[in-house]
PAFI-570222 format. One record per residue: residue in three letters; x, z, y of N, C-alpha, C in turn. Coordinates in steps of 0.001 Angstrom, whole numbers, plus 500000, padded with zeros to 6 digits. Layout:
BEGIN
ALAXZYXZYXZY...
***
This chain:
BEGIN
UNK446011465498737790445090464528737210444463463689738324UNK444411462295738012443740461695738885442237461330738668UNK441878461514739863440248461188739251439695459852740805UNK439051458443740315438536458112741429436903458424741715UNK436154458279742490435088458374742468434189457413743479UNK433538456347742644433056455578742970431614455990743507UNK431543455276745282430540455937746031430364457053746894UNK430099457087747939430445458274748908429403458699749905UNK428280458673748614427069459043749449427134460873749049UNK425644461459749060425674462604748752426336463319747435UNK426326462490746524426578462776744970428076462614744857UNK428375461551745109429513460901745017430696462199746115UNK430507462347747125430919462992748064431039464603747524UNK430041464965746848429973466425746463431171466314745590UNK430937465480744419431564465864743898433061465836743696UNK433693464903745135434851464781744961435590465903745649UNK434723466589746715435143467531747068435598468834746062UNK434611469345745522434719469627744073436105469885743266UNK436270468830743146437227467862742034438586467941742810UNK438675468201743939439947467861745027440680468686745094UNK439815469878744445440766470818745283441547471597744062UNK441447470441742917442137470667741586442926469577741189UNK442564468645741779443098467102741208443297466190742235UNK443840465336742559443371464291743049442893463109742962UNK441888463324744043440585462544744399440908461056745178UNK440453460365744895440233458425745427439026458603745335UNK438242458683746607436866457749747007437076456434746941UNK436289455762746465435868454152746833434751453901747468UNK434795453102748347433703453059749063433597451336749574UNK432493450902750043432637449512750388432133449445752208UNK432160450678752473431816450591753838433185451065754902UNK433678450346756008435037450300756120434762452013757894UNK433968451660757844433464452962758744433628454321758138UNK433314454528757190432780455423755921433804456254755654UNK434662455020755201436208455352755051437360456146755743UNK437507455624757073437730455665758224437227457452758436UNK436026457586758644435431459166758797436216459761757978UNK435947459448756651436457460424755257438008460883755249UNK438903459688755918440139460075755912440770460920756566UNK439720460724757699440163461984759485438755462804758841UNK438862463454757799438054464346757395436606464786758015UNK436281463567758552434775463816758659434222463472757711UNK433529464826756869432653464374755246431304464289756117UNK430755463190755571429331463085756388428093463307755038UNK428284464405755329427387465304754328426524466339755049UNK425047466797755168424566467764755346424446468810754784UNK424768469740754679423975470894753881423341472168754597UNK422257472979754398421838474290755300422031475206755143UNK423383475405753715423348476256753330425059476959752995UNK425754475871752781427000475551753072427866474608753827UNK428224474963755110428951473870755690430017473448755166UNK430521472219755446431660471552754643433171471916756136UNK432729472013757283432995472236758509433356474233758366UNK432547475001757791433467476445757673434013476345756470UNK433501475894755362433788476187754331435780475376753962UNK435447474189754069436709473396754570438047473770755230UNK437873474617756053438577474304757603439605474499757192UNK440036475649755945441220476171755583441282475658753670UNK440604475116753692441056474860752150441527473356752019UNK442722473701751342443409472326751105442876471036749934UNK442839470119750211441832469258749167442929467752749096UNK443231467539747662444189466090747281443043465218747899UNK442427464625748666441192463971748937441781462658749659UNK441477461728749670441631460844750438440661459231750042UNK440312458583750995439223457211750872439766456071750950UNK438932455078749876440046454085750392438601452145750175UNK439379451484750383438568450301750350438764449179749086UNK440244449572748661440866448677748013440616449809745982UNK440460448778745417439949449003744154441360449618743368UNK442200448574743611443573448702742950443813450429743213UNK443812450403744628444682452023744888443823453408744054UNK442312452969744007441250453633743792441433454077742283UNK441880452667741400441599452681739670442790452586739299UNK443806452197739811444812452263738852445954453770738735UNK445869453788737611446595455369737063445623456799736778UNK444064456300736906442967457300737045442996457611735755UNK442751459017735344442047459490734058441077459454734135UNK440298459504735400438468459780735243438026458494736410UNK437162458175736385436297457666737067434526458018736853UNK434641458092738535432813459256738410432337457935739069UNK431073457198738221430260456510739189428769457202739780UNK428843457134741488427685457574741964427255456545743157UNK426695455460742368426354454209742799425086454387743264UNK424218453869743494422659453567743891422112453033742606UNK420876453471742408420522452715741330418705452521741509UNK418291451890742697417367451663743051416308451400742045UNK414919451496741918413589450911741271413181450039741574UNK413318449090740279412846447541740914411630447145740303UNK410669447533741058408885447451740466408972446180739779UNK409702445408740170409801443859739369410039443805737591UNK410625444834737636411553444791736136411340446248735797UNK410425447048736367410073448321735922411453448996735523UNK412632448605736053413655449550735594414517449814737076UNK415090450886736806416755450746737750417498449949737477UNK417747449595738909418642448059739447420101449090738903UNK420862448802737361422092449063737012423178448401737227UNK423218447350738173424277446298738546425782446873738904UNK425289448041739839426737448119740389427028449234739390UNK426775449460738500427198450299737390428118449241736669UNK427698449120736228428407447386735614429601447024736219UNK429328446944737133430544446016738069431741446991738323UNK431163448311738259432512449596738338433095449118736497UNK432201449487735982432719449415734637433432448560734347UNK433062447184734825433663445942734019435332446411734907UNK435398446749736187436581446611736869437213447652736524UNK437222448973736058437669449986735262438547449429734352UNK437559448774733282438304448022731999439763446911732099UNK439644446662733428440421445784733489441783446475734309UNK441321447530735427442421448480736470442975449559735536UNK441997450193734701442681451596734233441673451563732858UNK441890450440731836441632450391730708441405452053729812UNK442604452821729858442300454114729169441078455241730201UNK440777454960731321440440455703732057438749456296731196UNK438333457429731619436913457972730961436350457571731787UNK434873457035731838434143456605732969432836457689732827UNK432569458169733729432012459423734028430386458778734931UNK429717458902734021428171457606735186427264459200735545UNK427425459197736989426376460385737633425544460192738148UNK425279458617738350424005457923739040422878457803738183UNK421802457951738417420469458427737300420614457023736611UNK419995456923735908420051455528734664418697455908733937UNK418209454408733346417508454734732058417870455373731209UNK416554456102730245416871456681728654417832455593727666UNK418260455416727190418800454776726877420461454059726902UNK420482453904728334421533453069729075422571452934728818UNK423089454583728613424591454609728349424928454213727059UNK424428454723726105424319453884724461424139452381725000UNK423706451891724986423440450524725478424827449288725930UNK425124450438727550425890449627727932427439449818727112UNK427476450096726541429081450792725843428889449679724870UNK428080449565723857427987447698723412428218446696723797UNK427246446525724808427377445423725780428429444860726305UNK429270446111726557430372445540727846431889446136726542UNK431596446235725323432372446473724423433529447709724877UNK433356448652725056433744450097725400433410450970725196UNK434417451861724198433802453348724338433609454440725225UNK434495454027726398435593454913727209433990455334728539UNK432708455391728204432006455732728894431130456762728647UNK430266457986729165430079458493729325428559459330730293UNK428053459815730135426798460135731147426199461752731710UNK426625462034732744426594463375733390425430463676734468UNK424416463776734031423572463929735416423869464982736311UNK423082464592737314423639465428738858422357466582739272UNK422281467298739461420721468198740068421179468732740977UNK421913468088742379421970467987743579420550467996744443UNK419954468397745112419403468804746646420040468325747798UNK419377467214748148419872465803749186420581466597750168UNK419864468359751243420326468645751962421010470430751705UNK421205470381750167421797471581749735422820470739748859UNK423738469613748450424447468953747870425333470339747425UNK426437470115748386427315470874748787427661472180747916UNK426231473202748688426227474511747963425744474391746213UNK425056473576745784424638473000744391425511472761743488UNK427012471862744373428195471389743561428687472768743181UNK428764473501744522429638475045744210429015475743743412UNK427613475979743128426851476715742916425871476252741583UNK426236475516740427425507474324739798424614475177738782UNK423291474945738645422462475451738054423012475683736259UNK423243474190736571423765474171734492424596472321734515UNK425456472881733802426505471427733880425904470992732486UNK425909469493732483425352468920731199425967467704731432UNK426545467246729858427399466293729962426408465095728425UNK426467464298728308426117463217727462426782462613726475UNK427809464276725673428426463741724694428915464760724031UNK428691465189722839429071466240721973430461465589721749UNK431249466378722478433207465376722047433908466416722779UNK434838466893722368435950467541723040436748466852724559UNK436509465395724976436576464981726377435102465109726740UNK434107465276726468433164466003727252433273467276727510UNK433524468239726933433655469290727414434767469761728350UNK436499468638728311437239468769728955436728468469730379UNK435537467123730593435197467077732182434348468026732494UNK433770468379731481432539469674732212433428470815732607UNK434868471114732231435724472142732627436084471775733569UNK436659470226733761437152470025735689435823470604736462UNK434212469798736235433405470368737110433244472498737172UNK433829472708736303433380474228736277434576475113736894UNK435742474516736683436608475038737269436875474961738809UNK436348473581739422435829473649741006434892474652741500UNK433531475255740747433117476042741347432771477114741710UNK432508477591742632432355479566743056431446480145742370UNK430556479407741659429768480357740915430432480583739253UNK430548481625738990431151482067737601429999481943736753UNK430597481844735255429676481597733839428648480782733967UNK428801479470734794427897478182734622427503478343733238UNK425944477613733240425846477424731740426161475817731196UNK427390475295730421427601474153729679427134473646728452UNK426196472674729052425580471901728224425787470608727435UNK426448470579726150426654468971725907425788468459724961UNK425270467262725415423789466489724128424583465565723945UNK423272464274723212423836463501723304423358462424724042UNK423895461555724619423902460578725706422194459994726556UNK421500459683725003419991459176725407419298460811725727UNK419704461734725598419018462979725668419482463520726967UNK420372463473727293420929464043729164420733463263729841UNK420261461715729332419225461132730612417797461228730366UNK417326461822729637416206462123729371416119463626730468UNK417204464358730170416896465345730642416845465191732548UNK417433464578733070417485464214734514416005463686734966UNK416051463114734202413949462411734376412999463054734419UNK413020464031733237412002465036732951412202465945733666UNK413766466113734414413785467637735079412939466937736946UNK413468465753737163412708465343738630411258465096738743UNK410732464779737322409143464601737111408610466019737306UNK409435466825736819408470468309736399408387468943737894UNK409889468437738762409861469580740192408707468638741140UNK408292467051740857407537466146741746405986466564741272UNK406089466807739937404847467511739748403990468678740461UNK405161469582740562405116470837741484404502470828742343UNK405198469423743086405103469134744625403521468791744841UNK403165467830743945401649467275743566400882468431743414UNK401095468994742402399876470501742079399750471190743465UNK400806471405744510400121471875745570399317471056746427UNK400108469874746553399308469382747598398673468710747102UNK397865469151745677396478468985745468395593470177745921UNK396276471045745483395389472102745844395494472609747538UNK396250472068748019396033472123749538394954471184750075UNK394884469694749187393877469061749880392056469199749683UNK392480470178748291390840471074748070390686471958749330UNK391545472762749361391277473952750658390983473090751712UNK391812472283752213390957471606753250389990471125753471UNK389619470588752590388168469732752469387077470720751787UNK387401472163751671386482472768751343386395474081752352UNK387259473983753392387679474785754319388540476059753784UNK388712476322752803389278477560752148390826477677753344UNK391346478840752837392892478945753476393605478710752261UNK394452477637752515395451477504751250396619478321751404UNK396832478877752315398200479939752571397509481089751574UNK396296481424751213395722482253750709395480482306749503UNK395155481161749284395462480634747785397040480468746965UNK397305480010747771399095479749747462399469481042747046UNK399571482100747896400058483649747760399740484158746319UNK398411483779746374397194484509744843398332483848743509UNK398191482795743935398566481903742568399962481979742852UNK400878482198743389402702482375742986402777483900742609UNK401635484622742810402212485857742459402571486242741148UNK402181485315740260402111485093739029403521485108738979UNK403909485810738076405700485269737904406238483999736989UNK404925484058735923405339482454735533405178481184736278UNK404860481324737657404733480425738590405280481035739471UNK405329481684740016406744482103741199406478481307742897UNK406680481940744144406828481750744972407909480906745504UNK408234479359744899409371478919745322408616477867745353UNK409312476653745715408414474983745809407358474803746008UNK406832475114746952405229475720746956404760474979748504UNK405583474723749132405058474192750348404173472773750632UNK403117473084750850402255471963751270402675470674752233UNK402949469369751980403652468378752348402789467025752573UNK403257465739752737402482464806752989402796463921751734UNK403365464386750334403706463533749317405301463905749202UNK405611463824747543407136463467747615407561462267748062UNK408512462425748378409354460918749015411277461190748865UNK411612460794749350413248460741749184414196459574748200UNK415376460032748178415465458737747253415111459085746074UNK415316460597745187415020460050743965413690460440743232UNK412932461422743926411414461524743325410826460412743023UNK410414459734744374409666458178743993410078457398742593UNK411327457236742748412151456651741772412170456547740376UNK412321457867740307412967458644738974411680459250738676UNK410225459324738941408791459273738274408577457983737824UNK408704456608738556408505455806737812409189455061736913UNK410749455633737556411500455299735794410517455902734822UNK410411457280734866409780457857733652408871457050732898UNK407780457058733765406767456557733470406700455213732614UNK407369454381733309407951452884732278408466453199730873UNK409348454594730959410039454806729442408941455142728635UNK407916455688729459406610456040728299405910454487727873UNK406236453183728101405554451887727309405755452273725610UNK404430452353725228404044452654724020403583453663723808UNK404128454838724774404155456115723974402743456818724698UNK402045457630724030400798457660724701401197458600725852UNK400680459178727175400392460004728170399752459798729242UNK399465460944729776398245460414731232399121461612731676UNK400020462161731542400854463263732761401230462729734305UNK402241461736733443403506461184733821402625460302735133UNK401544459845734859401333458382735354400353459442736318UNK399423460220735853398878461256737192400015462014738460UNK400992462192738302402032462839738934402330461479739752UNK402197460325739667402501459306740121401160458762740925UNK400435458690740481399187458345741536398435459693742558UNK399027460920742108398357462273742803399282462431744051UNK400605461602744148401091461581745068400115460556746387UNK400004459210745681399583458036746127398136458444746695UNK397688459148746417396076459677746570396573460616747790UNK397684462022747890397548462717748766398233461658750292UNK398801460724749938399225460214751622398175459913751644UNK397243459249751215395461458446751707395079459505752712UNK394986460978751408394189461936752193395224462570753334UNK396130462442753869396547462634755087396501461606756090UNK396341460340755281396249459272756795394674459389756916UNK393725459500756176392611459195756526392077461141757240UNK393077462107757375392580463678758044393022462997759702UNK394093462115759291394897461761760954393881460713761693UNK393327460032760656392265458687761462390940459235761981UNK390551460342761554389377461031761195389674461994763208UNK390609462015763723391228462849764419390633461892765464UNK390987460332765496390679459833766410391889459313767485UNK392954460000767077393916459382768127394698457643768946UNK394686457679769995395232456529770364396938456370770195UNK397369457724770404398749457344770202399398458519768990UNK399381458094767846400181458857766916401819458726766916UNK402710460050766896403752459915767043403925460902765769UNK404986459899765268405734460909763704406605460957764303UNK406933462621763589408371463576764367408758463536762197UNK410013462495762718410905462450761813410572461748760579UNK411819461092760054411232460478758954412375460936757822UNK412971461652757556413700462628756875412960463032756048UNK413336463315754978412459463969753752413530465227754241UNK414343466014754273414873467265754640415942467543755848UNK415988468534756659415734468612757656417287468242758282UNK418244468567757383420228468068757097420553466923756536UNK419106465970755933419629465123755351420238463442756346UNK420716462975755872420900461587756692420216460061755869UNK419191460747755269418519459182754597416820459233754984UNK416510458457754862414846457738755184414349456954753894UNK415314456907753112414721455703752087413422456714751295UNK412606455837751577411265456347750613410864457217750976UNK410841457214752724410408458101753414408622458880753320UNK408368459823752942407034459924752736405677459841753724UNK406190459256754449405290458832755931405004457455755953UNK406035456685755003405570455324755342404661454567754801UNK403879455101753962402737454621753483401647455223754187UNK402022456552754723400631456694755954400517456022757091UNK401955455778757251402331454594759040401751453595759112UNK401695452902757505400882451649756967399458451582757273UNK399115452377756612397839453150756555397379453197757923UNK397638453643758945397428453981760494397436452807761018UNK398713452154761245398655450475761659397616449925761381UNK397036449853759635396005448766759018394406449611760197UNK394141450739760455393378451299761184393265450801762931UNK394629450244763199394804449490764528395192451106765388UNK395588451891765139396073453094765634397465452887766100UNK397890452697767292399489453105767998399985454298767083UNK401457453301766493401875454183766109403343454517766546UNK404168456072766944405311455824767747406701456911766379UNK407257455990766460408262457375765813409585457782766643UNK409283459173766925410747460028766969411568460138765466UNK412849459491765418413902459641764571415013459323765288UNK416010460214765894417364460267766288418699459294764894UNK418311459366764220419129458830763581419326457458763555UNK417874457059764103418019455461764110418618454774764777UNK418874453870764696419686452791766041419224451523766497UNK417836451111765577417116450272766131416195451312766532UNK415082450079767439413998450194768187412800450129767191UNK412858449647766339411686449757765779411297450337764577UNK410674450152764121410820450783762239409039450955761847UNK409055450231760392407872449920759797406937449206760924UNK407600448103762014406788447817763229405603448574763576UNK406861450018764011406334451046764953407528451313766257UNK407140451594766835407801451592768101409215453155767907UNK410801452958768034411283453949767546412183454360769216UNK411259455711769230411869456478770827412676457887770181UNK413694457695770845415043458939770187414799459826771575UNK414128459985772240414280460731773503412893462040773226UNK413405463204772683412622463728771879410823464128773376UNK411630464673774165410500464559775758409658463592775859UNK410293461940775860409264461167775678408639460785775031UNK409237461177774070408036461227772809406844462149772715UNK407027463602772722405939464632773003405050464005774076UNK405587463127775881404714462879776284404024461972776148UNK404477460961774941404019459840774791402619459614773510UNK402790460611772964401835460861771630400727461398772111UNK399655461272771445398566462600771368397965463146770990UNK398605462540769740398819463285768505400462463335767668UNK400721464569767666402314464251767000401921465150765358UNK402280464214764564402736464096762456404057464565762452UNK403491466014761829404928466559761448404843467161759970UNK405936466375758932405830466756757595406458468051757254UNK407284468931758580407955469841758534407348470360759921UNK407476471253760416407346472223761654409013472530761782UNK409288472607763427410358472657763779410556473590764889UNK411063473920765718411226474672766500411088473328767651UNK411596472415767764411571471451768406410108471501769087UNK409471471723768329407971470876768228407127472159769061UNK407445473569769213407155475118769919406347474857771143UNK406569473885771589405724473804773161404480472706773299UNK404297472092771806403635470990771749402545470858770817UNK402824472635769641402328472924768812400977472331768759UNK399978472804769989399131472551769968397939470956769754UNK399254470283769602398947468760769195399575468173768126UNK400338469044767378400987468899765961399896468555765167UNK399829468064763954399249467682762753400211468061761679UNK399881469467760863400548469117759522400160470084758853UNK400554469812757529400123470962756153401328471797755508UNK402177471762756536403415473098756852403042474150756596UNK403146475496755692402880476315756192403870477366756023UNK404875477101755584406537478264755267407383477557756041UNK407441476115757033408312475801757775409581475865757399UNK409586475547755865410927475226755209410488473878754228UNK412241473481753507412345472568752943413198473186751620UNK412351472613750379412536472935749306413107471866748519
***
């Protein structure tokens, strides 16, 4: 069976690996570098929990990348789109363009092909666009991937859920189940406006999480309490549990930010004050970390990293950059260590990859994670770390 898979970021990438080592796989991709890696089998994927590098070395995979659409779509039974689907505060929705543009070119390369959409979308969308663009042949599968656990997630998938009570829904939820190492997945099929409902509500409820602590971390501070102490009291509870619990500087990444205020827009009309608190309790805790860092007094602030997790390779919606803002508008030097970058600058802050000159250059170093890196410098760290992991 052929399957292509449009996009070759984290999602897109998981899952063709996945998929490869049953079928063969066509990446599409529009980046000619990208490509190039993917073919001489560098998957540029992180994970901390499964390498693609042991796990790989000996398993054979139909896999291969390509640039050209034709080689990608024509003769495919499936096509997986895992496009970008950015928030455009302008239009209160996700930017669905390049959804579209796979689709419309599907219809025209591999007319019978199933189109498989894994990129988050509005409630709604997929009903929607199957009108619009006059096709049935589409479909909607959300993803509950972990930016720097992808990998082990694909192998390992909490619960497969597909966006269509139909006997070819359940045939793709069998390609995804038959790729992975974990036995008796649980398979879920709704229907279409309801499994993107469910992707929304499931990223609101874990960003919520994130909020309830580091609300209650920013009481302990400001009331001096120990929140490591509090934290313990309150997970011992088993209906709250010791997991996601780590005190942070705000969610950030690509799709928390995102995929709360999709939500939130789908609620026009509908009454709630949840949705829209989970969204400003974030916005409130960076304040209260730039204004604990201004309060400090420093001349030279240096952020160690702008990674939302510690394997990942993205910055978008980094959760520092509204405190960087914040610090600048204060007239505070601000310096960032990020190795990944390749310019010099970023959020016009000064960007030093030389991790030494950075420690000597700060004097105060912002760390949204604790690192081992950071062991000799501790003593000028700033952060509300306190399990020195990433959840």
């Amino acid at each position: 069976m052929k399957i292509a898979v449009v996009g070759a970021g984290y999602v897109g990438l998981s899952n063709s690996i996945l998929l490869a080592q049953q079928n063969e796989v066509v990446a599409l991709d529009i980046v000619p570098a990208k490509v190039s890696k993917l073919n001489q089998r560098e998957f540029l994927i992180g994970d901390t929990a499964l390498t693609l590098k042991d796990y790989l070395k000996d398993k054979p995979l139909n896999f291969r990348a390509t640039l050209d659409k034709n080689e990608a779509y024509v003769g495919a039974d499936y096509v997986v789109i895992a496009t970008p689907t950015d928030y455009d505060p302008e239009t209160t929705t996700f930017n669905t363009q390049s959804i579209e543009a796979v689709i419309r070119d599907v219809m025209v390369f591999a007319p019978e092909a199933l189109i498989v959409i894994k990129s988050t979308v509005p409630i709604g969308y997929t009903h929607k666009i199957k009108l619009v663009l006059g096709t049935k042949n589409v479909l909607f599968s959300p993803e509950f991937l972990r930016e720097d656990r992808a990998l082990f997630d694909i192998f390992h998938p909490s619960r497969i859920v597909v966006g269509e009570q139909s006997l070819r829904a359940q045939i793709f939820a069998d390609l995804l189940k038959e790729g992975a190492i974990k036995r008796d997945v649980p398979v879920y099929l709704t229907n279409s406006n309801e499994a993107e409902a469910i992707k929304l509500f499931a990223n609101a409820y874990l960003a919520m999480r994130v909020a309830y602590f580091n609300e209650l971390d920013t009481y302990a501070a400001m009331c001096r309490l120990d929140t490591r102490q509090i934290i313990q009291g309150v997970c011992l509870d088993p209906r709250i549990g010791e997991h996601y619990n780590n005190p942070s500087f705000g969610y950030g990444g690509y799709c928390f930010p995102k995929d709360t205020q999709q939500l939130l827009a789908s609620y026009q009309g509908i009454p709630q004050s949840l949705i829209q608190a989970i969204v400003e309790a974030n916005s409130k805790r960076k304040e209260f970390i730039a204004e604990a860092i201004i309060q400090k007094n420093p001349k030279v602030v240096g952020i160690y990293r702008l990674l939302m997790k510690a394997h990942a390779d993205n910055i978008r919606a980094t959760n520092v950059e509204e405190i960087v803002k914040q610090l600048k508008a204060n007239r505070i030097q601000v310096i960032i260590y990020e190795p990944i970058l390749a310019s010099q600058e970023f959020l016009d802050a000064k960007v030093i990859n030389d991790l030494d000159d950075f420690k000597h250059e700060a004097d105060l170093i912002v760390a949204n994670r604790l690192t081992h890196d950071l062991a000799d410098v501790v003593d000028k760290v700033y952060t509300r770390d306190l399990y020195g992991k990433d959840e």
